[in-house]
N, C-alpha and C positions, 0 to 999 in steps of 0.2 A: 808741164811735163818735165820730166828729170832727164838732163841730159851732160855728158862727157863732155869736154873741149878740150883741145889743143891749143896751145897760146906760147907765142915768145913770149919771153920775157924782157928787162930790160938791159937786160945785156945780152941779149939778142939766143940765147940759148930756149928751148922749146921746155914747156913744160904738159901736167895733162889736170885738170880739174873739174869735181864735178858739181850743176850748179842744181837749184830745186826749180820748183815751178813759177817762183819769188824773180828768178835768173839770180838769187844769195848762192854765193860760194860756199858749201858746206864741207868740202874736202878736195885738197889739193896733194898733187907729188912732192916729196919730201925733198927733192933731188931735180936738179937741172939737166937736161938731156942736151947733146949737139947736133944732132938731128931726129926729124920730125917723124922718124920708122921706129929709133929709140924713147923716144917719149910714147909711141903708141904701144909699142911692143910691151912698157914697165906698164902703161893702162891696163893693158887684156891682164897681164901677169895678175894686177891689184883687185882688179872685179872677179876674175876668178877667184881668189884665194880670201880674197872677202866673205863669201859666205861659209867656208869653214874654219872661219878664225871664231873663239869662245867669246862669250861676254862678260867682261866681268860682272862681281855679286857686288853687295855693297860693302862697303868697309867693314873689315874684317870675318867677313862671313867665307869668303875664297875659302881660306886654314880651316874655318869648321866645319864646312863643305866636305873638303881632302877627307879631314879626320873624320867626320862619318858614312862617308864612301870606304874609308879603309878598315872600319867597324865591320858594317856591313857584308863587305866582300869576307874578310875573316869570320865570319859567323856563318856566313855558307859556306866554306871551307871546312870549319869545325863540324858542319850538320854532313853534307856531303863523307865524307871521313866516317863520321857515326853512322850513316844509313848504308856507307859499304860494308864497314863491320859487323852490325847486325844481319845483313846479305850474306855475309862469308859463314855468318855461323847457323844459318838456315840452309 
């Protein structure tokens, strides 16, 4: 089972990470907290916001990604535009 922990650290400040089924640490807080409301508080923050963060593509596909999203979007703009003008003149 996948689960969150809380943990000092070794300097005694609290951190939050989370382990898989293995109990491998697959992701930890970037950041050392001084108490243990603050360390849970940046957890709820990081698993919420978790799932609307993007994925990356692979190398170098990001840019042509953009650039044919921004094709696209512009080509129904262009059509849009055309199909009111032909409307305006009927």
């Amino acid at each position: 089972m996948w689960k969150y922990e809380l943990f000092k650290d070794d300097g005694g400040d609290w951190r939050w990470r989370l382990c898989g089924p293995d109990r491998q640490t697959v992701m930890t807080s970037g950041e050392s907290f001084r108490s243990r409301g603050s360390a849970r508080r940046a957890l709820v923050r990081a698993r919420n916001y978790a799932g609307q963060a993007s994925l990356p593509l692979a190398d170098g596909l990001d840019d042509m990604f953009g650039e044919v999203l921004e094709r696209i979007a512009k080509r129904d703009d262009e059509e849009r535009v055309r199909r009111a003008s032909i409307a305006a003149l009927n």
